[in-house]
N, C-alpha and C positions, 0 to 999 in steps of 0.2 A: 794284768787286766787286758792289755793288747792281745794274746793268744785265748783272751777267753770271747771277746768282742769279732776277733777273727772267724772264732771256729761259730759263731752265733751267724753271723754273716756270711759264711759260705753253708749251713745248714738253708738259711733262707735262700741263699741264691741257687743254692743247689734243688730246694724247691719251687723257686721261681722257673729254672731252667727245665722241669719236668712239663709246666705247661709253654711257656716258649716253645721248646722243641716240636709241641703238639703245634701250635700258631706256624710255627715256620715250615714243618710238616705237609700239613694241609693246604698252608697257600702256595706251597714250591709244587706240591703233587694236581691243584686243580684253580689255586687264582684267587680263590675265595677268602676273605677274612673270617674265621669261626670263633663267635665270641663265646659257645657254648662253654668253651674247655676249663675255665674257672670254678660252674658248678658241677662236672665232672668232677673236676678236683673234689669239690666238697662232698659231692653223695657217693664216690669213690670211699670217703675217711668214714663217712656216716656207714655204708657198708659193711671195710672191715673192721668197727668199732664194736659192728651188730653181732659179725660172727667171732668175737671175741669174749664179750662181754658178756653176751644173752647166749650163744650157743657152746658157748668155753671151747672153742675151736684155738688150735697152735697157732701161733701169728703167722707162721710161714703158709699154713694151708690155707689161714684167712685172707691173706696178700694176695697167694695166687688164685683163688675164688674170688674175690674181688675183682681181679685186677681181668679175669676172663668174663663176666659178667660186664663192665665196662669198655670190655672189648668191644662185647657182641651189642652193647647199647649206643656205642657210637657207630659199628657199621650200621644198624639200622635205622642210624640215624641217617647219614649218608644216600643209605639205599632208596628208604621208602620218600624223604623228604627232600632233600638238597637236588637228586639227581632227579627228583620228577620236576625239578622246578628248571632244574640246566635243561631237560629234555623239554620243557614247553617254552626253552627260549626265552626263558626270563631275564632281566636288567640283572648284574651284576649286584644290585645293590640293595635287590627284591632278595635274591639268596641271603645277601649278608643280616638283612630284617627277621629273615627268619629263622638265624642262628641266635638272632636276638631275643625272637619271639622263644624259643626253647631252651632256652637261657632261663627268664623266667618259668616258664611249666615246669622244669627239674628241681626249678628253689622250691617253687610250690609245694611240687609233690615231695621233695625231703620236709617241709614243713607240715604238709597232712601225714606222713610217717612218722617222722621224730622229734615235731615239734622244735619252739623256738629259742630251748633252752640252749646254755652253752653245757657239753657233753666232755666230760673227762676221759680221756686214752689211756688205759695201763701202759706203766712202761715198756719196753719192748724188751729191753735188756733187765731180768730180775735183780741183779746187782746194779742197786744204784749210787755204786759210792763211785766221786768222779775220779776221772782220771787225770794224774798230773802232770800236763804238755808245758815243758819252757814253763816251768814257774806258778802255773796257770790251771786253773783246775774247770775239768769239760767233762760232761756230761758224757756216758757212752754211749745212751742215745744218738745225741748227736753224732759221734764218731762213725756210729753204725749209718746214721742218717745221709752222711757223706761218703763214706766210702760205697755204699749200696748204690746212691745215685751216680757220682761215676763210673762205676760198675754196670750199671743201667746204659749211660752216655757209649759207655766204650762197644756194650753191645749192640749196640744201636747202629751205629758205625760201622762192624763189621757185617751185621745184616744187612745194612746198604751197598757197601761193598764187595762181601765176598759169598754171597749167595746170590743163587739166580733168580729168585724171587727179586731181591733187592736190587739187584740192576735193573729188573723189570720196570720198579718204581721211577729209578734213577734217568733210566729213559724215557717214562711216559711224561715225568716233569721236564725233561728238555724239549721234548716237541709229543702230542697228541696223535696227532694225524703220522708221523714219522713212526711212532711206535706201533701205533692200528696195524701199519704196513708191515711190518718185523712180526705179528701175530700174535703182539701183546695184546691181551683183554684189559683195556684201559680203563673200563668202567671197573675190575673187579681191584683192580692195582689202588683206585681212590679208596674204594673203600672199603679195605685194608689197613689203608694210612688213617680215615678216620677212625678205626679200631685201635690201632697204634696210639695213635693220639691221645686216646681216649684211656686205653690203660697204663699210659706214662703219667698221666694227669693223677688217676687214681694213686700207683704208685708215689706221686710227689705229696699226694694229701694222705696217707696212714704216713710217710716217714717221719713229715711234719707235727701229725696230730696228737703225739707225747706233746712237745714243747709249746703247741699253741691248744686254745679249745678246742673242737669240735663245734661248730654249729653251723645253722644256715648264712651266716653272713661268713662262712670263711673264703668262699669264693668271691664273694666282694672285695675281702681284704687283699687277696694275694693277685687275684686278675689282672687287674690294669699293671699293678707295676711288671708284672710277668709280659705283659703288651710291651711296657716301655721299653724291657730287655731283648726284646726279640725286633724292636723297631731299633733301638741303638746298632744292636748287632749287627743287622741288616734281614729286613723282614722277607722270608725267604729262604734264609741260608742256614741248614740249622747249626754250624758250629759257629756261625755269629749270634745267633739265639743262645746257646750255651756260654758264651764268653759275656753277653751283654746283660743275663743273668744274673751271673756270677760280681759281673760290675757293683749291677744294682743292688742285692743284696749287701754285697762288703759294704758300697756306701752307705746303705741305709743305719747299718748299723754302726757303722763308726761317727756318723754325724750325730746318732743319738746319743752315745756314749761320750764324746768329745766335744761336741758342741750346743745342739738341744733337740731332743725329739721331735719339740715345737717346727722345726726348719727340715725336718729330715723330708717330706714329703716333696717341703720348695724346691730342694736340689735335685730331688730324681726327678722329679717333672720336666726343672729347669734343664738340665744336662738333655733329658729326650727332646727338647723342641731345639736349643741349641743345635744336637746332632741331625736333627731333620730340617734342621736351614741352613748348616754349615754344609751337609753330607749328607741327601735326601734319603740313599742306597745306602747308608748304613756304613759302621768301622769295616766288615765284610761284604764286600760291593753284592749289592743283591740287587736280581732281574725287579724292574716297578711296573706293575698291573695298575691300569686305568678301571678302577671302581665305578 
């Protein structure tokens, strides 16, 4: 039972950690908290459910059609809305309203598209007899579900790192004005990242969408605690976004499995406020923005 509660927990956490990464992403690359990245998640899965299901498209072609689609829905999301609002000098806290505000209009509109039923995922993997880990028998889904998003993590990394695109990034979140100077286009570097954001988010909601439903409240479900992870970690940072993930999901699941589903909520909640009065910045000291 332990390696099957494991590998449940790090499937969650591993899609917890897809929109973390987006959270910590975006506020590292411009300051801003973006609460939109939850129904990304979910109209991301609603997406490639569509091009699955209804247009009998390959998973893999429907992933990366999704996942470019979600791209280009959160740069323009970025473009046309977020930066007109940094460009009229608005309160830091009028932008983060209106990630709110879009938040809802995306639930909406997957609810005037696909309605508010809950929506089944074909498997990903046609062989569904599990596989036997230590004793323990795991879904390949899942397998697949984990190894894909650290695969995802690791590329992520090296894009930041060893591309020059991704230094670009890497600079314009250490300083704005220091990078303008260097002849980085710092507006086009944000939103980029909100694209990024946007199609890791997608990616975390089809890997997920075998083992959970499909519906309009899947963003509800995974959002906040995806928040908590990326605030444990240290909100900002994204390999403490990935580690504070990775937390929260194992916890989740093992509290449910070992103690009672009933408390599992208490503890991740409880553990995030703990760590934001114990360690404001997070297990990975991360820079703190005055909202």
């Amino acid at each position: 039972m332990f390696f099957s509660v494991l590998a449940g927990g790090l499937v969650l956490g591993c899609t917890y950690g897809m929109l973390s990464l987006g959270y910590a992403l975006i506020y590292q690359a411009s300051g801003y908290m973006n609460f939109t990245q939850s129904e990304l998640l979910m109209f991301g899965a609603f997406l490639g459910l569509t091009f699955v299901e209804t247009m009998g498209m390959p998973f893999i072609a429907a992933l990366i059609l999704a996942m470019m689609i979600m791209f280009l829905i959160g740069w323009m999301m970025e473009r046309f809305i977020i930066r007109f609002l940094v460009n009229k000098k608005a309160k830091n806290i009028l932008v983060v309203l209106a990630t709110i505000a879009l938040q809802i209009i995306v639930q909406n509109a997957a609810t005037l598209i696909w309605d508010t039923q809950p929506h089944y995922f074909p498997p990903i993997i046609k062989n569904t007899t599990p596989v036997n880990f230590f004793g323990a028998s795991v879904s390949r889904d899942s397998l697949l579900a984990i190894a894909v998003a650290f695969a995802a993590m690791a590329a992520l990394h090296l894009f930041l790192n060893k591309t020059k695109f991704g230094t670009s990034m890497r600079a314009a979140a250490q300083s704005k004005p220091a990078a303008s100077c260097m002849g980085i286009n710092v507006n086009r570097t944000i939103g980029v990242t909100y694209g990024i954001a946007a199609a890791l988010a997608c990616l975390g909601g089809i890997l997920v969408a075998p083992t959970l439903t499909v519906s309009t409240s899947l963003g509800l479900q995974l959002g906040p605690k995806s928040f908590a992870g990326a605030v444990i970690g240290g909100y900002g940072n994204i390999y403490g976004a990935i580690v504070g993930a990775l937390l929260i999901g194992v916890m989740e699941t093992f509290v449910a499995a070992y103690v009672s589903s009933t408390f599992k909520d208490f503890i991740v909640y409880g553990v995030m406020i703990a760590v934001m009065i114990i360690k404001p910045s997070g297990i990975f000291n991360a820079k703190v923005y005055d909202v």
